[in-house]
N, C-alpha and C positions, 0 to 999 in steps of 0.2 A: 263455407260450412265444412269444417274438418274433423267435427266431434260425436258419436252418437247418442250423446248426450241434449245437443242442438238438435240433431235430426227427429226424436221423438218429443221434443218439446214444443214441433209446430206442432199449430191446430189439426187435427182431422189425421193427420198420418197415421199416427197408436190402432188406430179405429179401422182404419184402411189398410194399416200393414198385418191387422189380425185376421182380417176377414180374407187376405189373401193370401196366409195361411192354412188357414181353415179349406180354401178352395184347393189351394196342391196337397191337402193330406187327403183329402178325399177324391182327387184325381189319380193320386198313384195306388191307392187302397183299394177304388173302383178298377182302375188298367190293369194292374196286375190280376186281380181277381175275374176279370169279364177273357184276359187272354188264356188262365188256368182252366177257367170254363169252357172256353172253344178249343185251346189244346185236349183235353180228355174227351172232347165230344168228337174230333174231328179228328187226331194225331196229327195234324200240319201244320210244320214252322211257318209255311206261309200266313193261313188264315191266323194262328194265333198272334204273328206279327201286328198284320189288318186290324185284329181286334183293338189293339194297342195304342197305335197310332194310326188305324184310318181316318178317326176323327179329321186330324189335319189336311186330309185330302180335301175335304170340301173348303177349305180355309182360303181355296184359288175362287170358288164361286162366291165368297164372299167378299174377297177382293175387289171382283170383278162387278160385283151387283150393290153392296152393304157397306160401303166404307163411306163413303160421305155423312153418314149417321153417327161417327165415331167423335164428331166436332157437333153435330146438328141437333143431335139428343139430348136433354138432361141426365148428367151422368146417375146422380144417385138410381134414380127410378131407373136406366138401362141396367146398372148394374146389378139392383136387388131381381129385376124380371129375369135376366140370365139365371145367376141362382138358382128359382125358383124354377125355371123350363130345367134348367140343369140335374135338377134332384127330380123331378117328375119323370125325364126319360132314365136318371139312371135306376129308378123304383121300374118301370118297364123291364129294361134287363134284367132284373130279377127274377120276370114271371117264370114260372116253369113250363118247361113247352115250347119255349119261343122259337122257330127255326132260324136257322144262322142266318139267311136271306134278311129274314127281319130284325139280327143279331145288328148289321151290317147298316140295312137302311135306319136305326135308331142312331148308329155311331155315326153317320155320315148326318144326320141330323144334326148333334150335337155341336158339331164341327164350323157346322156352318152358323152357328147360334154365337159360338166359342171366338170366330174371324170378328164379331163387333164388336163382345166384348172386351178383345184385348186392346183395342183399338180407343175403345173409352175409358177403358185402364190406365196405359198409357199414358194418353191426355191429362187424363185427372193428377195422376202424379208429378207431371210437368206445371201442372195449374197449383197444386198445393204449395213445391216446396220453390225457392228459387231457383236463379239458372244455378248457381255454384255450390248446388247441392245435391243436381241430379244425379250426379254418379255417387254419391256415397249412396243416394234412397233407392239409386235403380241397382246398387251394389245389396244394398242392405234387404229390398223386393230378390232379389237370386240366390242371397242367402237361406233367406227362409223359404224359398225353394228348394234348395239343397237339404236344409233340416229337415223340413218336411217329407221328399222323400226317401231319406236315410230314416225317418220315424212311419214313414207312411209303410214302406216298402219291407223294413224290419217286422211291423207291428202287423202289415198283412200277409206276409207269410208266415206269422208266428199265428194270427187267427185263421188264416186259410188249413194249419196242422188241426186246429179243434173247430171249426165249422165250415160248412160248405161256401162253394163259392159264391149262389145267390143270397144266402146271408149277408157275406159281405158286402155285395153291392150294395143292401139296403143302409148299412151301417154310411159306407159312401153319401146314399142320397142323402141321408141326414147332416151330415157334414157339409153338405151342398145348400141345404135348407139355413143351418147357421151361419154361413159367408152372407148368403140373402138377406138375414137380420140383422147384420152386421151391420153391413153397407146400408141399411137401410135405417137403424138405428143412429150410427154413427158420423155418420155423412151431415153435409147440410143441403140443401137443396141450391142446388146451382143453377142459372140458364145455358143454354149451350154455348159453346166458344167461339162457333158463328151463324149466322143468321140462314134461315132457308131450311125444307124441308128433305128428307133425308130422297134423295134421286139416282138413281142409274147414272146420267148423263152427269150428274156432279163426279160423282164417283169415277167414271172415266175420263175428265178432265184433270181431275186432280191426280188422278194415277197419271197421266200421261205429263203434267207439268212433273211433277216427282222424279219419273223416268228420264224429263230431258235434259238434266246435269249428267256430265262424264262422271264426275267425282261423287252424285249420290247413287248413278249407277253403278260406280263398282263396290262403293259404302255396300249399297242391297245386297249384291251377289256373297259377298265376303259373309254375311251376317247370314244367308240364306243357306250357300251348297255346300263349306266344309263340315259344319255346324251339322246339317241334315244328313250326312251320307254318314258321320261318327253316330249319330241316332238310330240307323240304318246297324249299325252293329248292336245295338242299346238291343232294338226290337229282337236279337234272336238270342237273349236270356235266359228266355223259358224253356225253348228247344234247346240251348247247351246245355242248361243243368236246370234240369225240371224241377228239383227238389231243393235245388240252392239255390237261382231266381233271385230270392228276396235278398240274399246277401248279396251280388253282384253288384242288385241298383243301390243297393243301401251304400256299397262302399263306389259308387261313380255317383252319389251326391253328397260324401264327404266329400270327396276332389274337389267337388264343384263350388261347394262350405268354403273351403280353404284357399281356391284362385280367388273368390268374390273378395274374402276378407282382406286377401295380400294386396291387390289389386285397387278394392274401391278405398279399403283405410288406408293404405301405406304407402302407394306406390306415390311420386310426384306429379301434380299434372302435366308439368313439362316433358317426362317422361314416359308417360301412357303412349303418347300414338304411335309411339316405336314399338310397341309390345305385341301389335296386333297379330304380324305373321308369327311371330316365334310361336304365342301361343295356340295357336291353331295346327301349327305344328304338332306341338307336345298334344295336345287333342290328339289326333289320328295317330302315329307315330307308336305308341304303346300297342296299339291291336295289331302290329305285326305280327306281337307274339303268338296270337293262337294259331297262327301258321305252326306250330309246334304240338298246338293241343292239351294246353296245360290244365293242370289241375285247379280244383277250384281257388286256394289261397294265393296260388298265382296269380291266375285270373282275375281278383279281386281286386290284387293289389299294383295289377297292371291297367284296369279299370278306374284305379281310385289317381291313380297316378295321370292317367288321360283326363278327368272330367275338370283338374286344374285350367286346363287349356279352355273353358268354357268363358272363362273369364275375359277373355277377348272381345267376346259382345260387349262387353263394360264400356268399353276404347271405341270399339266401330259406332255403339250407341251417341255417344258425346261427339263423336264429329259426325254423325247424320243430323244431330242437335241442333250443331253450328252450320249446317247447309240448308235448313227448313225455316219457312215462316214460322210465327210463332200462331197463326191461327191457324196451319195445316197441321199442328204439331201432331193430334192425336191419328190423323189421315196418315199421314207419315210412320208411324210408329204402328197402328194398324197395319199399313202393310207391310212392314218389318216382320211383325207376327204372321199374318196369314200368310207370307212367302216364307219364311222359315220353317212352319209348321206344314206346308204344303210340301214343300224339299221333305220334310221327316217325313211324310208319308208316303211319295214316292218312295226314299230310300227303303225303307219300310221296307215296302212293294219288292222293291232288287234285291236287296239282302236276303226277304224270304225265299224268293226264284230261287234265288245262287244258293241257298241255302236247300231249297225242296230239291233241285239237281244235282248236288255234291254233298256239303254238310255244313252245321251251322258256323265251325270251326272257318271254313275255308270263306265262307259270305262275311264274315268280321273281316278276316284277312284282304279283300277283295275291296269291300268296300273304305278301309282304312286308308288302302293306297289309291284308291282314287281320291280323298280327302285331302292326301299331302301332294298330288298334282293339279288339283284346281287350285291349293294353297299357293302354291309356286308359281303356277300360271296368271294368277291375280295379283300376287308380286311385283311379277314383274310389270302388268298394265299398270302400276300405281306408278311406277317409278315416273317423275317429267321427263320429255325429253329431252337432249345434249343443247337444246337452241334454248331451251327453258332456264336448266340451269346455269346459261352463262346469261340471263336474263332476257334473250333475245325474243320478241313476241312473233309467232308465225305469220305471213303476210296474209291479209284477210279473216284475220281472228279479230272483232271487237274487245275493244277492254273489259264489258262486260263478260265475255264469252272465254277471256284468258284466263281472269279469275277463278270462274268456274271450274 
């Protein structure tokens, strides 16, 4: 499948790809608005950080307790209930009053709501289209991420100039309540992808079978800590330029618009799995600049120029693809997102530190270069060894276990 023309013409995707839309404009609409909320209440890069992306902190508890549900559940009906918990707490954020403690344990709620359903997400996408269409639909799903928050991030900072910011969230929860209809509208009802009720003990077997390939352990890490610690620079937007925020994310999800496009339409599939480090590179690599402290148009367009590099998850995604059963798919992919989104919320966490202790400037810079030495450092584990590639099998390696 090479056309987006084929790709909107399966059944159920139109349907699925709007509703998850509608879920990241009302994700970046809510984020920025709930950390403008805690930056003016608090004045701290940290907490406003936290606001942002602590959601994803709890994304390791739901790893660790909730993923086996992401195969065991009927998607439609998981999806539309996210939704709908979804719009409920961000209507809480709203309330006036709320103390930041309680600011905090509603985002850490979320988060862990948020670890299943990416997980059934996922799945469901891999269940719609075929195998040789993943990467265009998981390119064409990051796309309208990207639009969305270049329209989310544009459109709430231009409503955050004429209304406050628990307004906004309400607007948020309503656009949470329409992905719910969406999915629930749209969808058909499926049974799960395997059998069994969703368990603890599932969940940690299957984490533990996932974990014991060399090659989908380093696929994780790749997909997880470069990725998170450039996010880690994402969170101190607010604190660089309070009042320009919305143009920063707006122009690091055109970048991101733009790698997905090149990347999932154009590039060859022969070609993708060599693109993985470069682009992870060009990720991190542009935030050297604020080691300088530049201006906002700088910034923006050193920004817009980084979040090309995202487009790398496209390439690591396709070969965790090809190292996964196909009934662990959504377990798998689950935890790609809760570890991903858990790295972002640590990074988060450092970036604000380094940011509360120096400045926001120097916590981009900080954390940028530790991106392009985990980059390096996982490089180099990928490469086979010299006995490998003159085809030599290690003594005591099974052939099963070479492959791997």
């Amino acid at each position: 499948m090479r056309s987006y023309r084929q790709l909107f013409r399966t059944p159920e995707f139109t349907p699925f790809f709007l509703s998850y839309a509608a879920f990241n404009a009302a994700l970046t609409i809510g984020g920025l608005s709930l950390a403008t909320l805690v930056y003016r209440a608090t004045d701290s890069p940290l907490l406003a950080a936290l606001s942002m992306f602590g959601p994803q902190l709890a994304q390791v508890l739901g790893a660790t307790f909730l993923l086996s549900g992401a195969d065991r559940l009927p998607p439609r009906a998981t999806l539309a209930g996210t939704g709908i918990a979804f719009a409920a707490l961000t209507a809480v954020l709203a309330l006036p009053g709320l103390p930041v403690w309680a600011v905090f344990a509603v985002v850490l709620l979320q988060g862990l709501i948020a670890s299943l359903g990416g997980g059934v997400a996922g799945g469901l996408l891999n269940e719609i289209l075929p195998k040789d269409g993943f990467v265009l639909g998981r390119s064409v799903f990051n796309m309208a991420s990207g639009l969305m928050q270049v329209l989310g991030f544009a459109t709430g900072g231009a409503l955050l100039a004429l209304l406050s910011p628990r307004t906004c969230l309400l607007l948020a929860a309503t656009l949470y309540a329409v992905e719910a209809l969406g999915h629930r509208l749209g969808l058909s009802a499926r049974p799960p992808r395997a059998s069994g009720r969703l368990s603890v003990t599932a969940t940690w077997r299957n984490n533990a079978f996932l974990w014991s390939s060399r090659p989908r352990r380093l696929t994780y890490l790749g997909l997880w800590i470069p990725n998170g610690l450039v996010v880690g620079c994402d969170s101190l937007y607010v604190s660089y330029a309070p009042h320009a925020a919305g143009a920063l994310f707006a122009s690091g999800a055109l970048g991101m618009f733009v790698g997905d496009v090149v990347v999932g339409r154009f590039v060859p599939p022969a070609l993708r799995p060599r693109l993985a480090t470069p682009l992870l590179l060009l990720l991190a690599t542009p935030y050297l600049v604020f080691a300088l402290r530049p201006g906002v148009a700088l910034a923006a367009l050193a920004v817009c120029l980084s979040n090309v590099g995202f487009a790398a998850s496209l390439v690591q995604l396709e070969r965790l693809m090809s190292l996964t059963p196909d009934d662990l798919a959504g377990h798998a992919l689950g935890l790609r997102s809760s570890g991903m989104l858990t790295m972002q919320g640590v990074a988060a966490a450092l970036a604000g530190t380094v940011a509360q202790l120096t400045s926001p400037a120097t916590g981009m810079t900080v954390m940028a270069a530790a991106s392009i030495t985990v980059t390096l450092t996982l490089a180099g584990l990928q490469r086979p060894p010299r006995s490998a590639e003159r085809g030599v099998v290690p003594t005591g390696l099974s052939a099963r276990s070479s492959r791997e």
